[in-house]
C-alpha positions in Angstrom: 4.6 -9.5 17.8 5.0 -13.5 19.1 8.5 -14.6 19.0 7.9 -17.4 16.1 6.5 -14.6 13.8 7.3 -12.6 10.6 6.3 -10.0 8.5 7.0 -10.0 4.8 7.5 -7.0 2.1 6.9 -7.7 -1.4 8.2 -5.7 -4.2 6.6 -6.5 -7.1 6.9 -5.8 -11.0 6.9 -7.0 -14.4 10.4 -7.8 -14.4 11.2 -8.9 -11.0 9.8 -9.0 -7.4 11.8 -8.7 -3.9 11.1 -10.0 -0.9 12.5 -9.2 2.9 11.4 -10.6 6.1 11.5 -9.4 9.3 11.4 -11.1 12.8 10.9 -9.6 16.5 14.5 -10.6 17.6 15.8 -8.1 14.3 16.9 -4.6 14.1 15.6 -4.4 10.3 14.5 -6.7 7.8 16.2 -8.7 5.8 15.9 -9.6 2.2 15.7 -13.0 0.6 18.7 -14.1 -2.6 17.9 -16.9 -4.4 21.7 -17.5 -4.5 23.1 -18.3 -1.6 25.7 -15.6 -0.6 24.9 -13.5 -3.3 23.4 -9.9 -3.0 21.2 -10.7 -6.0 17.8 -10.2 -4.4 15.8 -9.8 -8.0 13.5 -12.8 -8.6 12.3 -12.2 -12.4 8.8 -12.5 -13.0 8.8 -15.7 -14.9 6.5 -18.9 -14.8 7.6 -22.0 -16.8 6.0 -25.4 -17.1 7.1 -28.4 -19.3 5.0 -29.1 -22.2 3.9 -32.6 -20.7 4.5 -32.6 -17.4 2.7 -30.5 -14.9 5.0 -29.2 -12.5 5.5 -25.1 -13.0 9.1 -23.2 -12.2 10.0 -19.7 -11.4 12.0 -16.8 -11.2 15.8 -17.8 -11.9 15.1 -21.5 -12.5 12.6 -20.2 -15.1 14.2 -17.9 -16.9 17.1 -20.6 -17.4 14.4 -23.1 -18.4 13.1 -21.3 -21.0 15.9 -21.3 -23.1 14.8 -25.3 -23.9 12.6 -26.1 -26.8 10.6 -28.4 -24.2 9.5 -25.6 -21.3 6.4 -22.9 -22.2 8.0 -20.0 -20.5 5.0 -16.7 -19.1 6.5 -13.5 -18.3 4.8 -10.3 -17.5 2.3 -11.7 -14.9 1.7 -8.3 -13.9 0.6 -6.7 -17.1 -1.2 -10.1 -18.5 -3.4 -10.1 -15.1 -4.2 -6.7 -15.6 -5.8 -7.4 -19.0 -7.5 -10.8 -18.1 -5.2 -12.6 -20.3 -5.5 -16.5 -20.9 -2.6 -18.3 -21.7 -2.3 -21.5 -22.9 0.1 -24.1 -22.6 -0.2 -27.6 -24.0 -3.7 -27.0 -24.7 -4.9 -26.4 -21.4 -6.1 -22.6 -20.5 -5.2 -20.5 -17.8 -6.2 -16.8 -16.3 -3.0 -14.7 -15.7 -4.7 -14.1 -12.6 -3.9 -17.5 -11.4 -0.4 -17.4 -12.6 0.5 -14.6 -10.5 -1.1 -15.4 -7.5 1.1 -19.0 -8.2 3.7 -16.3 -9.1 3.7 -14.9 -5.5 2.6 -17.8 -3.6 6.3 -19.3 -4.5 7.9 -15.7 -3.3 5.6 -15.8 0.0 7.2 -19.3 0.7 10.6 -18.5 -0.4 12.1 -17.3 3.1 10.8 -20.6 4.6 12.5 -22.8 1.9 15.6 -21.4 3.1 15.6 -21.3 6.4 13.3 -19.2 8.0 10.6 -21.3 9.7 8.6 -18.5 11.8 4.6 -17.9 11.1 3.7 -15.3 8.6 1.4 -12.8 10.2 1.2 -9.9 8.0 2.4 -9.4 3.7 2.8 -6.3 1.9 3.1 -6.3 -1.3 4.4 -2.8 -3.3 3.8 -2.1 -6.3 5.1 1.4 -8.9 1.6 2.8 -9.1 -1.5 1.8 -7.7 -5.1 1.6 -9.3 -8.9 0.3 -8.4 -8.3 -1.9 -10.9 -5.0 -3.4 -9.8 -6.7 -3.9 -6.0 -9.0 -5.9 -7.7 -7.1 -8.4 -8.8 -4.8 -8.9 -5.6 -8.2 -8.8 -4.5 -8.8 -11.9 -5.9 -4.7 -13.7 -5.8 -5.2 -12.9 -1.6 -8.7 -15.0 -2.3 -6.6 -17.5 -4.4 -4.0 -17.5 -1.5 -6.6 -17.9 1.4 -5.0 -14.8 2.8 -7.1 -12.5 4.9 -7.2 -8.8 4.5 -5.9 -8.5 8.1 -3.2 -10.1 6.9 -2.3 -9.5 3.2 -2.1 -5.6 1.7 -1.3 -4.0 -1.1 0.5 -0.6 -1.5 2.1 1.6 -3.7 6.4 2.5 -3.8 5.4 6.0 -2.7 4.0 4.4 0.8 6.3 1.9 1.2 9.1 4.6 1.1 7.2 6.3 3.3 7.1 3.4 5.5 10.8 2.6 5.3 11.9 6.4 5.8 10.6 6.8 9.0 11.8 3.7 10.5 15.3 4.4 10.5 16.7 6.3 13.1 15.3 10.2 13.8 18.7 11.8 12.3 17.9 10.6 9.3 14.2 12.1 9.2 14.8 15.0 11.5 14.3 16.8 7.7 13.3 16.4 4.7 14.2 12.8 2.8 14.7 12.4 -1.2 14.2 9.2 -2.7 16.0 9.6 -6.4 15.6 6.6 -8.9 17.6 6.1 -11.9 16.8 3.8 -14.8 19.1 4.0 -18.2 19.6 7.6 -18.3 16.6 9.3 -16.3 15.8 10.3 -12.9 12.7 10.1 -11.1 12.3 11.5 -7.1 10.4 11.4 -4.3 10.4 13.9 -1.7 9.2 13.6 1.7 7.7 16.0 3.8 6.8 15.7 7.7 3.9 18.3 9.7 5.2 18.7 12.9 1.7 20.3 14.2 -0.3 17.7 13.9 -0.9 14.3 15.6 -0.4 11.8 14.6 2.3 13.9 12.4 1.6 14.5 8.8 3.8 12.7 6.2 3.5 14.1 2.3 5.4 12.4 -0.7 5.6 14.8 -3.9 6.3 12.7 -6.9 8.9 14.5 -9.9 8.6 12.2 -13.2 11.4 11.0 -15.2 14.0 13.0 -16.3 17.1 12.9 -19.0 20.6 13.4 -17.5 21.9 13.7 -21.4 25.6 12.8 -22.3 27.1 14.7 -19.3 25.2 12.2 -17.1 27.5 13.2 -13.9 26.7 17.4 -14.0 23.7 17.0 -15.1 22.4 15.4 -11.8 24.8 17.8 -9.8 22.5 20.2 -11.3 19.1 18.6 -10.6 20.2 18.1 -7.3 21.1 21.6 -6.8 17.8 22.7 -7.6 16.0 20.1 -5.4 17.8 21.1 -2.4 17.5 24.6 -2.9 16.3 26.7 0.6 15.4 22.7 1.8 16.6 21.4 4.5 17.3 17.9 4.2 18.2 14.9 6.8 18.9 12.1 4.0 19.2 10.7 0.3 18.2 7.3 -1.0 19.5 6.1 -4.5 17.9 3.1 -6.5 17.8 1.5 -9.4 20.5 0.5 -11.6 21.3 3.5 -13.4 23.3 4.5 -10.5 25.7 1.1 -10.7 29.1 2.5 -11.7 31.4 4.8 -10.7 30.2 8.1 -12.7 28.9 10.4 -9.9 31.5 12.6 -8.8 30.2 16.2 -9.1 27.0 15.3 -8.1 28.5 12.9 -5.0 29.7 16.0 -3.0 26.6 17.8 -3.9 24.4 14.8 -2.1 26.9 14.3 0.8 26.9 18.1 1.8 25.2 18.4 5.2 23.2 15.3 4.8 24.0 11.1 5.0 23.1 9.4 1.5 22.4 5.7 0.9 22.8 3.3 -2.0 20.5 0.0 -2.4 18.4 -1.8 -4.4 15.8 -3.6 -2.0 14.9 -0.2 -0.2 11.0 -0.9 -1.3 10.6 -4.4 -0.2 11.9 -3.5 3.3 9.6 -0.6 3.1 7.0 -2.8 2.6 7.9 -5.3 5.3 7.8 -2.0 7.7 4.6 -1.6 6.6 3.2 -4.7 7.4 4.6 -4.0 11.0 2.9 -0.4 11.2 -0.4 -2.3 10.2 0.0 -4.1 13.1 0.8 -1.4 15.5 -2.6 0.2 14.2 -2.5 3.9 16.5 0.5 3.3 18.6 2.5 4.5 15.5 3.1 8.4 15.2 3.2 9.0 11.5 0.2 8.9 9.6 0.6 9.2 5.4 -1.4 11.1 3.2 -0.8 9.6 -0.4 -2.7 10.0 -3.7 -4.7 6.8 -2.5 -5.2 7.6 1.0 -8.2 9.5 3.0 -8.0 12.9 2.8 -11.0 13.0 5.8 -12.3 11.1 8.6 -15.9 10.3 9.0 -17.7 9.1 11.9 -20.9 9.3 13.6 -21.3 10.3 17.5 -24.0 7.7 19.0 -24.5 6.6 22.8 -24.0 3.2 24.0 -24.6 2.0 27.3 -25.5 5.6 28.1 -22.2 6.7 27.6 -21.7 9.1 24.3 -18.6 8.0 22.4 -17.2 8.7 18.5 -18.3 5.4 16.2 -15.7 5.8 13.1 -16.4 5.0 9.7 -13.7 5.8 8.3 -9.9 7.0 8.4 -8.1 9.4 7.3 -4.3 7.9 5.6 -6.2 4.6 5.2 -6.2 3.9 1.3 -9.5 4.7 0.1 -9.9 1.6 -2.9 -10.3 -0.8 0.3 -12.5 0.7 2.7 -16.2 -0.2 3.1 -17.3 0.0 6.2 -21.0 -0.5 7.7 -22.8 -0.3 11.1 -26.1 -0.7 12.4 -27.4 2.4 14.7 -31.0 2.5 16.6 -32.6 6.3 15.6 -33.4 8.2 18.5 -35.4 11.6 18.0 -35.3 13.8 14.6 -35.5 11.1 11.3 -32.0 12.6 10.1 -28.5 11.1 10.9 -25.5 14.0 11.8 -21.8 12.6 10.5 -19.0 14.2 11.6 -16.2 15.2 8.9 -12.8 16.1 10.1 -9.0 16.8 8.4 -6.3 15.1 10.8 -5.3 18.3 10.9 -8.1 20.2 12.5 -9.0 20.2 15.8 -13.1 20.7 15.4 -15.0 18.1 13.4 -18.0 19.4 10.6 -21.5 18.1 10.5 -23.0 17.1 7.5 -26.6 15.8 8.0 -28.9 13.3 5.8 -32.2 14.1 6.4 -34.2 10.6 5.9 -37.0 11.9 3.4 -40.6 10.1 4.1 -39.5 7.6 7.0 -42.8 6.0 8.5 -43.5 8.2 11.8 -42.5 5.6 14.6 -42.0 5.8 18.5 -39.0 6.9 19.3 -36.0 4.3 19.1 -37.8 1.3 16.6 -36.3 2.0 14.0 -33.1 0.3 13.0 -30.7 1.8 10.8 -28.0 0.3 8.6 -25.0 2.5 7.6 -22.8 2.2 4.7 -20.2 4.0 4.2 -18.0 3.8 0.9 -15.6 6.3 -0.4 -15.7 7.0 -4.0 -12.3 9.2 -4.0 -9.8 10.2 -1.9 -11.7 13.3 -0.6 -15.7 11.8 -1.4 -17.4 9.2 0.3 -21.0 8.1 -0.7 -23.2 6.9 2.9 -26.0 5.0 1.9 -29.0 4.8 5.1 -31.3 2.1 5.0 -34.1 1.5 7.2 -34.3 -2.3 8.8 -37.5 -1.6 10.8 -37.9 -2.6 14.1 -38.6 -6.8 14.0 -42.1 -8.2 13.5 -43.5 -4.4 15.3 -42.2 -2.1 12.9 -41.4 -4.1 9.6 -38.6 -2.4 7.1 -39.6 -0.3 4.3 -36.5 -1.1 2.2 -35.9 2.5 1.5 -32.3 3.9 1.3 -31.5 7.1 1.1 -28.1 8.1 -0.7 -25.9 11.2 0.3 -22.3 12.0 -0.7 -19.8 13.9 2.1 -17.3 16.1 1.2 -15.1 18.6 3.2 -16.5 21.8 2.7 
């Protein structure tokens, strides 16, 4: 990382988004308040525009806007660009798409407004729970942006607390970690998991849903706690969310400080995400690799020979989330018309060999005939290959056939 450079970490929401910046010279990132001095870090998720004139405001300046008779104010970005919404103001039309990529442009430029006048090179943006869908249309706002997928990405709260978990200091990971969130009167947890016998080293989230704490808010989470701890050995405890503000927990306060170090914040997923944007960076020089919902279950890879020397071409990666990956290469065919690709769980030592026999491939000297290579996973745990035969220039002209397979760990 060059000393005039930054990552950013996004958290982002129908209500509000987050944002924290990191630079080499610092120890963690920092995140961005809109008041100066305060440690109000939410931006709501709020456009405005005056009726006739054409200059757009957000988050804070926004909301405070909207309460004049003369300012269209659009909220929920997030939820209109997910249905395709077009919203109107002062009879012009606009895609909710666009507003939230003009939504997140302002957040993106925020740290420089106030101060911070380093290069960009790598956003993360976090959101509660990610879908194909939802890629899509960040997708389309990095398009919008003219942001590269090198150097915009898009994950979900599970990986960025992944992300910021093991970036603090071992202690604090040694064991277990519990991430508990708490809105009005429910609590939601995350609990990670790390497999020391693998390398890179395993890191599972298990996800618990919402539930009540009831009147007796204070023993009921004792309780819950209890039971989550249970024959668990745990390094550390992360509370967000405002359902935690107060000074209710007492019970359940000695039950999360016994034997392990608790923390309470509310910008825990936009640093996450600004870690994130770092690990991308470091690509295999960091230890850890997370297998989400949305990540790889599998790697997949083909073993060819170039320059005489035999070496592993991947296709794909384990922990890498499987909605963006579509990777192709070109291979020349040498011997049998059948291509081997090699499956293998980070955890396993040995790879499998699943083989696509190419069906009715004109009989040709060996080495003219070009193959292209697609692979695109269809699941976490299913990737569809497609071969196609490109011939061999004006000698051997291409066929156009394909021929389709789908790998699975067996």
């Amino acid at each position: 990382m060059e000393a005039n450079t930054c990552y950013l970490g996004i958290e982002l929401n129908d209500s509000y988004a987050m944002v924290s910046y990191m630079q080499p010279n610092m120890e963690e990132p920092e995140t961005v308040s809109t008041i100066a001095g305060s440690e109000n870090y939410r931006i709501p998720t709020l456009l405005a525009r005056r009726k006739n004139v054409g200059m757009w405001y957000y988050g804070e300046d926004a909301g405070r806007m909207a309460k004049t008779s003369e300012v269209i104010c659009v909220d929920s970005l997030l939820r209109r660009a997910a249905a395709s919404e077009v919203i109107t103001i002062a009879k012009e039309s606009y895609d909710a798409v666009d507003l939230l990529a003009l939504f997140i442009k302002k957040v993106i430029e925020l740290p420089q407004k106030l101060g911070n006048t380093s290069h960009v090179t790598g956003i993360v943006l976090t959101v509660d729970h990610l879908t194909k869908e939802l890629i899509g249309i960040f997708r389309h706002v990095a398009e919008l942006l003219g942001l590269s997928q090198e150097t915009f990405a898009v994950i979900d709260d599970k990986e960025s607390f992944y992300a910021f978990a093991m970036n603090q200091e071992k202690s604090l990971w040694m064991h277990d970690v519990f991430l508990f969130s708490c809105g009005k009167n429910a609590v939601s947890s995350y609990d990670l998991s790390r497999d020391m016998h693998t390398k890179p080293q395993m890191i599972t989230i298990h996800a618990t849903g919402a539930q009540e704490l009831g009147e007796e808010k204070d023993e009921a989470f004792a309780r819950l706690l209890t039971n989550c701890f249970a024959n668990r050995s745990v390094s550390s405890v992360y509370l967000v969310g405002d359902g935690f503000d107060g000074e209710w927990m007492k019970q359940s306060l000695a039950v999360l400080c016994r034997g392990r170090r608790a923390f309470l914040g509310q910008n825990l997923f936009s640093k996450g995400a600004c870690y994130m944007a770092r690990i991308r960076e470091m690509g295999e020089n960091w230890p850890f690799i997370y297998m989400g919902e949305n990540e790889m279950k599998f790697n997949l890879s083909l073993s060819v020979v170039e320059k005489e020397k035999k070496k592993v071409l991947n296709l794909v990666s384990a922990g890498k989330n499987w909605f963006e990956i579509k990777n192709t290469c070109e291979v020349i065919l040498s011997g049998t018309p059948q291509v081997e690709f090699l499956k293998q769980l980070p955890s396993s030592s040995t790879p499998q060999i699943q083989t696509v026999e190419l069906e009715d491939l004109p009989v040709r000297p060996d080495r003219t005939t070009r193959l292209r290579i697609t692979a695109s996973p269809v699941a976490n745990d299913k990737i569809e290959v497609e071969i196609r035969d490109l011939g061999f220039g004006e000698f051997f002209p291409a066929t156009g056939r394909a021929w389709k397979s789908i790998i699975m760990m067996g």
